[in-house]
C-alpha positions, 0 to 999 in steps of 0.5 A: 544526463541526470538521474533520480532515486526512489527509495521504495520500503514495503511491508518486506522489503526494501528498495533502492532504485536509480532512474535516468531522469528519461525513466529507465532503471539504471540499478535496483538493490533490494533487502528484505526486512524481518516482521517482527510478531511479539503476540498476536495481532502485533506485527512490527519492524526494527527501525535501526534495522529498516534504515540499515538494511536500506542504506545497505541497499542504497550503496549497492545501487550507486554502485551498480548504476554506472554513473557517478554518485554526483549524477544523482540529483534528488532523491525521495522515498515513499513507505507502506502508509499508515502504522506509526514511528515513534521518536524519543525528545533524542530523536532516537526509535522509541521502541519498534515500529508498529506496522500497518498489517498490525491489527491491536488496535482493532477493537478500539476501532470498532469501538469508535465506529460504533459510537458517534466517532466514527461519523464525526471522524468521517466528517472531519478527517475524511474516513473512519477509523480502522486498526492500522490508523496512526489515530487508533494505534496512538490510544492503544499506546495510550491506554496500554503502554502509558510510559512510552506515550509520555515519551513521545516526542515525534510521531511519523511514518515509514518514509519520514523515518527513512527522511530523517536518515538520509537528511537529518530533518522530521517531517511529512508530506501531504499525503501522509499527514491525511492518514488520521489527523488533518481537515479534509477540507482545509487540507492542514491539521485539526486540532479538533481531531486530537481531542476527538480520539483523546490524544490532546497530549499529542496535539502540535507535536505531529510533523511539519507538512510539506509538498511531496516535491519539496527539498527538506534537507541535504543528504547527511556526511554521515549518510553520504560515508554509509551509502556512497551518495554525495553530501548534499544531494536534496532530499524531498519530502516524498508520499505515500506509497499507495499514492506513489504507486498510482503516480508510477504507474500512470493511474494518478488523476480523475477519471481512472481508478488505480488498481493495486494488487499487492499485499493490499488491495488498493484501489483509487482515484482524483477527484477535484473536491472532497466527497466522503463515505464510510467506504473509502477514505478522502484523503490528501492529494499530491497537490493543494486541491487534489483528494485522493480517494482510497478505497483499501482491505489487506485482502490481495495478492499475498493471499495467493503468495500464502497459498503457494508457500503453504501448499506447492512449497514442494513444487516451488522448489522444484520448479526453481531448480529445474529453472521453471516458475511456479507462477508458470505452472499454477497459471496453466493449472488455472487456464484449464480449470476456468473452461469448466464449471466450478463451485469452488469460491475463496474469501481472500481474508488472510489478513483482513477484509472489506467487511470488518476486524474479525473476518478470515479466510475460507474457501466453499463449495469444495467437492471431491472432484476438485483439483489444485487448479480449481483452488488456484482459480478460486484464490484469483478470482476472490483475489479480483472479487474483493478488489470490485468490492471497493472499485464498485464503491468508488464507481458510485462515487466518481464514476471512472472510465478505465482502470489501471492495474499493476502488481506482479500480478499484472504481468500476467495476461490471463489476470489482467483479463481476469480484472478486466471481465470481474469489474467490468472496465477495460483494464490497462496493465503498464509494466512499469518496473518499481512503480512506487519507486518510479512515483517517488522519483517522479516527485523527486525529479519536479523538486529538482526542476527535471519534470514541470510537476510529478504527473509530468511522466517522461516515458512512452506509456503506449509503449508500456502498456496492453488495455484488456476489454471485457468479455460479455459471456464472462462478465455476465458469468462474473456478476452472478458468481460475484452475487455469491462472494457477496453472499458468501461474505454476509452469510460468514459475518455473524460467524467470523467473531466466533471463529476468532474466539475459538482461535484466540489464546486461553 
């Protein structure tokens, strides 16, 4: 039987992973990837060590898969969205690449937002500008780094520089390209949209588009020496990770919103027409005449990875050596403390939120009779909250029936219905293992005739899958403490620029 790879690069680390063309994972070898912060705001990542460290993690999953390289009949990657990868005319890294937790670029975003660019953006893009937007990184190069604007020759993103690796092409996909630069209604670039953010330099130097199930180059011999592939194994153009994650995990399509609980909070769904609003972005689908509509914050789960790092190190250790989770004990901390009252509440906005740049993180209500498990609870469910933020936008706009939730997160039974009570939806949590990667390998199956297109999923989902259903008292409970998160957010929004100053550098 065939297999497929999914390549997988996340914002720490990257992924190899090798499926039976019937879905089940025969290897996964990962590597972590250092961030690197130069200064604040700026978070970026070392793109000869990306590629190194993921040819490192390819080798080791040929290797562990039991099955011939030759097996291997496509292979496509996906990559965190946004950010921007720079090329040289040598088709060398033009300096580091610059991330999409990145957040220089904020002010000119801001700037343009409260200007007529930001609507004329929305008009004709689909979504307004944010920082980690290839449009506003690309001008604060512009007006900051002017050298190294002169010199760029290519402009790409995390998965192109990863398919420039293994297949020597430069390109994109639909997906990717719709992240600042294309028509929303005709789906291909604007020129127009070059000049609107005063980057006409750039204008006809961005990457060719092709389907995500497109082959676009055979894997390199050099590649092949680095990785153990075979030379020649097709290579396609691959998506979006925030696309892909939906796809792998059975959430691709109109009536249901994907919900992601990872580093961001991604929540998304199909619809068959564009619709655009300053809520979420309108982007480019897997297919012509698909728009995927994303409604996104960099405000999720790695909240609650800070606060374990930053206050249970102790306990983590511990609980590690003596071969016990700290996921297990902070869960049973929660389970007591949502039986009982709690005032306690937590702006998950380590990194940013809905609400704009100079937002941050806050927890209120705090009493001296609270505990670690009422912190806990309130990280969880400002976790859940901010994701309704967006779900609730997108209920105006599409009006979805379920949702569907993944992240390790999901795995947990308490938070999928945690989910479920705070959007009120039914929340189907699939423990689908590597959905991006599965997403990715999906295209790559449908490129190489194994699947009829990448929506055509081989695996039992039934089988993988528990729906979770509201429950009346909590949701009731959960629309009043959610009045208050919001509350909370308005009250904070004339006072999260001072907090900034305070914090910033003399």
């Amino acid at each position: 039987m065939p297999c497929i790879m999914g390549i997988d690069s996340g914002l720490t680390v990257t992924k190899a992973v090798i499926f039976d063309a019937d879905g089940t994972v025969l290897a996964i070898a990962r590597r972590r990837v250092p961030q690197l912060i130069p200064a604040p705001q700026h978070v970026e990542r070392d793109m000869d060590g990306l590629w190194a460290a993921t040819a490192d993690a390819i080798r080791e999953a040929v290797a562990a898969c039991g099955r011939p390289a030759s097996d291997i009949v496509a292979i496509a990657a996906t990559a965190h969205g946004d950010g921007i990868y720079l090329l040289d005319d040598d088709r060398r890294p033009l300096g580091n690449a610059i991330v999409s937790l990145d957040t220089r670029a904020d002010a000119i975003a801001e700037a343009w937002n409260e200007s007529e660019i930001g609507e004329q953006s929305l008009t004709l893009t689909g979504q307004k500008p944010h920082a980690s937007a290839p449009s506003a990184i690309l001008r604060w190069i512009r007006d900051h780094e002017p050298a190294r604007y002169v010199r760029i020759a290519h402009f790409i993103a995390a998965k192109d520089w990863l398919r420039f690796c293994l297949c020597g092409t430069i390109g994109t996909d639909r997906t990717e390209a719709s992240t600042s630069f294309t028509n929303v209604l005709t789906q291909d670039y604007a020129d127009d949209s070059f000049r609107l953010f005063g980057l006409d330099r750039l204008a006809g130097k961005q990457p060719p588009m092709a389907r995500s199930t497109e082959i676009v180059g055979g894997v390199t011999p050099e590649t092949a020496r680095l990785t153990g592939l075979v030379a020649g194994t097709p290579v396609m153009a691959g998506l979006h990770d925030v696309t892909a994650s939906a796809l792998g995990m059975g959430g691709y399509g109109e009536g249901v919103i994907a919900v992601i609980a990872g580093t961001y909070s991604i929540n998304e769904t199909v619809s068959p027409a564009p619709k655009v609003d300053g809520r979420w972005f309108c982007r480019n689908g897997i297919l012509p005449g698909e728009w995927n509509n994303m409604s996104i914050s960099p405000a999720s789960t790695a909240n609650y990875d800070w606060f374990i790092d930053q206050f249970c190190a102790a306990d983590a250790k511990a609980a590690e050596a003596a071969g016990e989770s700290i996921h297990a004990i902070l869960g049973k901390e929660f389970e007591v403390a949502r039986e009982r009252p709690s005032s306690a509440f937590f702006h998950p906005y380590l990194f940013g939120s809905p609400f704009g740049g100079a937002s941050s993180a806050g927890f209120y209500g705090l009493n001296a009779w609270h505990d670690r498990g009422d912190l806990v609870r309130a990280v969880l469910e400002g976790i859940a909250f901010n994701h309704r933020v967006h779900v609730d936008a997108l209920r105006e706009g599409f009006a979805p029936a379920t949702a569907r939730l993944t992240g390790g997160i999901s795995r947990n039974p308490a938070m999928a219905g945690l989910f479920a009570d705070i959007l009120g939806l039914p929340v189907t949590a699939t423990r689908t293992e590597e959905a991006a990667a599965w997403g990715a390998a999906l295209c790559a199956g449908a490129g190489a005739g194994l699947f009829a297109s990448p929506t055509d999923d081989p695996r039992d989902l039934a089988s993988i899958e528990t729906t979770y259903q509201p429950d009346p008292d909590r949701r009731k409970a959960y629309d009043e403490k959610y009045r208050v998160f919001l509350d909370l957010a308005g009250a904070m929004k004339p006072l999260w620029p001072v907090l900034r100053r305070l914090g910033a550098e003399k």
